[in-house]
C-alpha positions in Angstrom: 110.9 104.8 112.6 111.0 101.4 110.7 108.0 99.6 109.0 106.5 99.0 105.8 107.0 102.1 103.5 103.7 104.0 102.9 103.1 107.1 100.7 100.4 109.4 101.8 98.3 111.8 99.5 97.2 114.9 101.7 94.3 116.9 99.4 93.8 120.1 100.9 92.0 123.1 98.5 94.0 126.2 99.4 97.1 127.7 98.9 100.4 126.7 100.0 100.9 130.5 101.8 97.4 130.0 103.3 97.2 130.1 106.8 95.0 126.9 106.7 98.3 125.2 105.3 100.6 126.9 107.6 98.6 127.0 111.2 95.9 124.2 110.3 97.7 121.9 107.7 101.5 121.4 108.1 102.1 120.9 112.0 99.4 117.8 111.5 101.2 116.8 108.8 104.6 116.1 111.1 102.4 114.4 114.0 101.6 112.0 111.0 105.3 111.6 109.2 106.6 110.9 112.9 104.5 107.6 112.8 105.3 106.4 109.5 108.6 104.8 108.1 111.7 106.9 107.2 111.4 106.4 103.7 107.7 106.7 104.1 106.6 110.2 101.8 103.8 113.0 102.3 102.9 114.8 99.1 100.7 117.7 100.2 98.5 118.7 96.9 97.8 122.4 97.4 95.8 125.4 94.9 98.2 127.9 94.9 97.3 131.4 94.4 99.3 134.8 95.0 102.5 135.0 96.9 103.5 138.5 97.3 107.1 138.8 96.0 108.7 139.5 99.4 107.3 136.2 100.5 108.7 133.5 97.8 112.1 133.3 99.3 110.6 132.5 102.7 108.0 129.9 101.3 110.3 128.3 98.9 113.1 127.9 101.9 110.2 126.3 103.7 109.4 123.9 100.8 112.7 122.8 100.7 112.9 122.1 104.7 109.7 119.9 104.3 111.5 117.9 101.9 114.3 116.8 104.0 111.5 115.7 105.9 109.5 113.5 102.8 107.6 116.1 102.6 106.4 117.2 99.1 104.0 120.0 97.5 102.3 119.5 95.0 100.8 122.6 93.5 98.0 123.8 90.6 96.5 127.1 90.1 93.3 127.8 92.2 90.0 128.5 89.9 86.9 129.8 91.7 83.7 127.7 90.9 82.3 127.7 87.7 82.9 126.0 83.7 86.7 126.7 83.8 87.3 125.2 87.6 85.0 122.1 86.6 87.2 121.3 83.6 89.9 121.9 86.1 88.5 119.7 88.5 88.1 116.9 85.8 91.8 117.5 84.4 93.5 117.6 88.0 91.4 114.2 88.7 93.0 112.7 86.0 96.6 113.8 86.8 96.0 112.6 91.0 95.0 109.1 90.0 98.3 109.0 87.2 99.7 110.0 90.4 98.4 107.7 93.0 99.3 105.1 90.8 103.3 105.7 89.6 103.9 107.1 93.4 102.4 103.8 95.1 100.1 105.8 97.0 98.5 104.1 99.7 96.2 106.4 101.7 94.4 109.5 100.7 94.3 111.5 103.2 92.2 114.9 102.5 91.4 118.1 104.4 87.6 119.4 104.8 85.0 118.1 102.7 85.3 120.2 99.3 89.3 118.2 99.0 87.0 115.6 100.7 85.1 115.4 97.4 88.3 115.0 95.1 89.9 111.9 97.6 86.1 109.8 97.4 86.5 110.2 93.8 90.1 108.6 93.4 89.3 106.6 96.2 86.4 104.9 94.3 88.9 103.9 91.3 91.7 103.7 92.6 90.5 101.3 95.9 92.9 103.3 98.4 92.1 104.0 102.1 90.6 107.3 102.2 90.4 109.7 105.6 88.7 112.4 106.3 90.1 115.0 108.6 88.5 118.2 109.3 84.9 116.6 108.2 82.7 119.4 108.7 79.6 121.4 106.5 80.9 123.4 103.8 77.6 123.4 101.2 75.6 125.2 103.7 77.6 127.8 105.1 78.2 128.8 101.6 74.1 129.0 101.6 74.2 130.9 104.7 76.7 133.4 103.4 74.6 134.1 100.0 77.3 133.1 98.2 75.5 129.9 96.9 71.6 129.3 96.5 70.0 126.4 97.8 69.0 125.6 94.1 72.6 126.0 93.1 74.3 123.0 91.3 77.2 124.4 93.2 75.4 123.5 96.6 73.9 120.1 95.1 77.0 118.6 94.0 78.6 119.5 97.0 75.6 118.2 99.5 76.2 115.2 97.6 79.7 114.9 97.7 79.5 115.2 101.5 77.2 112.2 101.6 79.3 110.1 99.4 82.5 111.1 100.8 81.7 110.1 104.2 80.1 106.5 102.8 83.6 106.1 101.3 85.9 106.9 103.9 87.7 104.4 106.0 88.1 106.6 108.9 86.4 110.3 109.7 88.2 112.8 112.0 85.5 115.6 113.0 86.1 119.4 114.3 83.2 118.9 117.1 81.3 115.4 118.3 77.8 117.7 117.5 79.1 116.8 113.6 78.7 113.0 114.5 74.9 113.0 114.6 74.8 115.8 112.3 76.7 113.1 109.9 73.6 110.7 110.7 70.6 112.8 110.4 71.9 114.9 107.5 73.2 112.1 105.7 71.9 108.9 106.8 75.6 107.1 107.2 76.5 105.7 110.6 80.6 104.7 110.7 82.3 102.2 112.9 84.3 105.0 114.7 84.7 108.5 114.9 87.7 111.0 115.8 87.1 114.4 116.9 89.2 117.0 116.8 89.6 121.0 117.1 91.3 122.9 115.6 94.7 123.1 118.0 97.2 125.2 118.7 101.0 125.2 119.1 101.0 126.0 123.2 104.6 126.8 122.5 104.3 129.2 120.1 101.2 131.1 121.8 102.6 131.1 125.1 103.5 133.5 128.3 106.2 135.2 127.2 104.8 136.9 124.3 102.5 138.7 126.1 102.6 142.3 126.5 106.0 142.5 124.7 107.7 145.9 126.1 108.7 147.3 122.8 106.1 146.9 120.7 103.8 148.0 123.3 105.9 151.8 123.3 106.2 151.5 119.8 102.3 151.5 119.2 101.4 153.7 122.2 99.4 151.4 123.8 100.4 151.5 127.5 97.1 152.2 129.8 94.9 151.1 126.7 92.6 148.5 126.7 92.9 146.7 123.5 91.0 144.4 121.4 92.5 142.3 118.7 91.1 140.8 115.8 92.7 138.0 113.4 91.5 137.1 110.3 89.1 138.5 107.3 85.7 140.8 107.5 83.2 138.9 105.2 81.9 135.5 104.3 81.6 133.5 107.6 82.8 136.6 109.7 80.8 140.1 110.1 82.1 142.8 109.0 79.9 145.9 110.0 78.3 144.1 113.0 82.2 143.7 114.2 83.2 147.4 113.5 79.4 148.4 115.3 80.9 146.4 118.7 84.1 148.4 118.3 81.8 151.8 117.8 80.2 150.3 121.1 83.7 149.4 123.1 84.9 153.3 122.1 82.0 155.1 123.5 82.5 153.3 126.8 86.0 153.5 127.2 86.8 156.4 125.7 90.5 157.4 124.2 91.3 154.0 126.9 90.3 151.9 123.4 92.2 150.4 120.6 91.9 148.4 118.1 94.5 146.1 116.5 93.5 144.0 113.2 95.4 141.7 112.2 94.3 141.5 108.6 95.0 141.5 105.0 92.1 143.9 104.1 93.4 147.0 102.5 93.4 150.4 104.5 91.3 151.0 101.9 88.6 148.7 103.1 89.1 149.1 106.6 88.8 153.1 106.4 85.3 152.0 104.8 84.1 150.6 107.7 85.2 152.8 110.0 83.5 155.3 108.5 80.4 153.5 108.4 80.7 153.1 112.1 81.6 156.4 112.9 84.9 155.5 114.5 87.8 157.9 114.2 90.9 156.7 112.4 93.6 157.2 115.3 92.4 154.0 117.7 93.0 151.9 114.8 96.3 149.5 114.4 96.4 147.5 111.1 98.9 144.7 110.2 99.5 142.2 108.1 102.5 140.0 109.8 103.7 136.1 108.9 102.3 133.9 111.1 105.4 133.6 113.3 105.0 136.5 114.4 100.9 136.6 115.4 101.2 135.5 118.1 103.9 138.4 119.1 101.1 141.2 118.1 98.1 138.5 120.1 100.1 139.6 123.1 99.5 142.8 122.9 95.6 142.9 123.4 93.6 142.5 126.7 90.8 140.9 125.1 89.9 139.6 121.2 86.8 139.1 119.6 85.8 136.5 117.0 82.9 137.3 114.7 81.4 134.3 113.6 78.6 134.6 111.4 76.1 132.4 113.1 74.7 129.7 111.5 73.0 126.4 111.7 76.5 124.7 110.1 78.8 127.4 113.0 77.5 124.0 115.4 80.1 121.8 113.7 82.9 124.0 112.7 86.0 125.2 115.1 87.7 128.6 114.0 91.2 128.5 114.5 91.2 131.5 116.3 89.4 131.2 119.8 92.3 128.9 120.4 94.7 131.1 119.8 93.4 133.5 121.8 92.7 131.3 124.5 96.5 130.3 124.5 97.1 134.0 124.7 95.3 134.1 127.9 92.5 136.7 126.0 88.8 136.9 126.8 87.2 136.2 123.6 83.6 138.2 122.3 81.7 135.4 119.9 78.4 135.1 118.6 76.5 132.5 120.0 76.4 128.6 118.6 79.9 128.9 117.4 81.2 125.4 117.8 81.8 124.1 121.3 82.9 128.0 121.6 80.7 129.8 122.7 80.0 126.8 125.4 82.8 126.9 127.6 82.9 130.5 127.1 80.1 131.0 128.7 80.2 128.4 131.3 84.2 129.1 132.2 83.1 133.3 132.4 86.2 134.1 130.1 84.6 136.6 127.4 80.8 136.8 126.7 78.8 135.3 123.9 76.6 137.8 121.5 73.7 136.6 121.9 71.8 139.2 119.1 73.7 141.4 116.7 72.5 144.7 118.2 73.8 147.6 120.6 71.9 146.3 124.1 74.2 143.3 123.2 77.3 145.0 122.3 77.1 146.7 125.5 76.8 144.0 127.9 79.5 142.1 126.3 81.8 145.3 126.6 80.9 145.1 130.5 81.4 141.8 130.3 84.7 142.2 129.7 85.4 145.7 131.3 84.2 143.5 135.1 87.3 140.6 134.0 90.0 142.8 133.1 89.0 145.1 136.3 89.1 142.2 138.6 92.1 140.3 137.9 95.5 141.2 136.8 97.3 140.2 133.3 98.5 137.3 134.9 95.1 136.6 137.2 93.6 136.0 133.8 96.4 134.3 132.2 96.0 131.3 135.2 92.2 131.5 134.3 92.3 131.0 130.6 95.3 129.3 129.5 94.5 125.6 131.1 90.9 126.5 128.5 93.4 126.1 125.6 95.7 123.5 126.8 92.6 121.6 127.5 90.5 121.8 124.7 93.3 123.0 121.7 95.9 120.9 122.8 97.8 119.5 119.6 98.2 116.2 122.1 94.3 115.8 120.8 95.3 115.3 117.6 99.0 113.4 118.2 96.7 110.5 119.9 94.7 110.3 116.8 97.1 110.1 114.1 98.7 107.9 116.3 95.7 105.6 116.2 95.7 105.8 112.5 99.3 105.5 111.3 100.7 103.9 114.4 99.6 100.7 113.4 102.3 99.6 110.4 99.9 97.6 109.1 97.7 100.3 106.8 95.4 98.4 104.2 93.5 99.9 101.7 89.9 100.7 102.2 87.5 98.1 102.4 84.2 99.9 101.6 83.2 99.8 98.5 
């Protein structure tokens, strides 16, 4: 593409391996380059943390096919909150704006509002456009999870980064429209415009023929089983006894029928914890860790998934990554109630059931929930039900119209509100 040359400065706060990068970062990140110049470069600023050794190879390879693309990573070493990560956060400013400046950077473009918090601040000296993508409460689900206090200077300097952030930003991309007059009640700003987009998926990658792959499904014994999958972590924003308690609940009705797959990094260590806890016996249990290329392989082999949410006031205005996965996979989904637009069109659509408390009655029903789909339909019966849910709503075409919006017009000037 010709046109004026631009240089974009993507802020995220996680790690190049993260999956936020790799599922929720980079594919956005080509729906962008494709509008821009040829000569036009990305520099993605990541915190990197651990890379298991068996995975540098594969990351650096992929670092290097970015490039050829003006694609560049930026990395520094992730510090939790506290004295050491604030002098960090004070050093790494400095080094961004020296950046901004010698690199001609001329739009800051950051990802969910603790990055969010970094781009206001070099936007404010540095007068460059800044976007907000992924705009959506991070202060108070850290309050909801007891990993912050109210009182916390952690949770005031974040509130009131949020506010300042989204006075400062040109444009705002949201995960749901439910953040849009959260935005104005919470914080009292009102913007031109709004975007809004979930989190989507790649329909290509999570698609048909994945499902139910032969091999895997003989190598893991799971022929006549009815199988639940789960991706992602126990803890923080998702339950982790509650969860293991619905898969205590799923066993007692189905019998030696159940499994369980995780697809998790938690050591067998932590997981044999909770099993034990639930009083579920070690055999139903499949555990793996894969790259994502290969999630959606392992999706395929459930018949349903569940995603357990912690609810929350903020769970309104946040999309997990997952339900559209899942949904792409043609799975029924078991979520807590209020998560997102979620829990919405689960409900109304009948594909999964919505936890309405975290207690057995409710376990129950949602396992009958699910046992009444998966009785009345086939694989495929279900597959024509669900799949148009994610090609409606996770659609990476969502998020191709907005960036095309943004960075179709050649004419990007810096921001004009301060």
């Amino acid at each position: 593409m010709s046109g004026p040359i631009h240089n974009i400065l993507v802020i995220t706060s996680w790690s190049f391996n993260d999956a936020l990068i790799q599922t929720y970062t980079l594919p956005y990140l080509l729906l962008i380059k494709k509008n821009l110049s040829s000569q036009s470069k990305i520099f993605l600023y990541t915190q990197s943390q651990y890379t298991p050794k068996t995975n540098i190879d594969v990351y650096q390879q992929q670092k290097e096919e970015l490039k050829k693309q003006n694609i560049f990573i930026i990395e520094n070493k992730y510090k939790p909150f506290g004295f050491l990560a604030l002098f960090s956060y004070v050093v790494v400013f400095f080094r961004l704006w020296h950046f901004c400046i010698s690199n001609k950077i001329t739009v800051l473009h950051t990802w969910c509002t603790p990055a969010g918090g970094m781009g206001y601040l070099l936007a404010r000296v540095t007068n460059i456009k800044l976007i907000l993508d992924s705009f959506e409460p991070h202060a108070l689900p850290m309050v909801e999870t007891n990993t912050w206090s109210q009182n916390s200077f952690a949770f005031k300097l974040l509130s009131w980064l949020e506010k300042k952030q989204l006075q400062g930003a040109s444009e705002v991309i949201c995960t749901t429209e439910g953040m849009i007059e959260n935005s104005k009640q919470k914080y009292g700003v009102i913007k031109k415009r709004y975007f809004i987009k979930p989190a989507c998926v790649d329909l290509n990658h999570f698609s048909v023929q994945k499902i139910k792959n032969p091999l895997l499904i003989k190598e893991f014994n799971l022929e006549n089983k009815i199988t639940c999958v789960y991706a992602g972590k126990f803890g923080g924003l998702y339950l982790k006894h509650e969860t293991f308690d619905f898969f205590k609940c799923a066993y007692d009705y189905w019998g030696e029928k159940f499994r369980i797959l995780l697809l998790t990094s938690h050591t067998d260590k932590e997981i044999q914890s909770y099993l034990e806890s639930a009083g579920l016996p070690n055999h139903i249990l499949i555990k793996k860790f894969v790259p994502f290329k290969e999630v959606a392989e392992y999706m395929g082999l459930a018949d349903f998934a569940i995603c357990p949410t912690r609810p929350g006031k903020s769970r309104k205005y946040c999309t997990p990554i997952k339900t559209g996965e899942y949904w792409a996979m043609s799975l029924p989904v078991v979520i807590t109630k209020d998560i997102s637009t979620d829990s919405d069109i689960i409900k109304r659509y009948g594909i999964g059931s919505v936890l309405e408390e975290l207690n057995a009655e409710a376990y129950l029903n949602a396992v009958k929930s699910i046992d009444e789909i998966l009785t009345n339909g086939t694989r495929m019966d279900i597959f024509h039900k669900i799949r148009p849910i994610a090609e409606k709503y996770r659609n990476f075409d969502i998020a191709d119209q907005i960036y095309q919006t943004l960075y179709g017009n050649t004419d990007i000037n810096a921001a004009d509100n301060y």
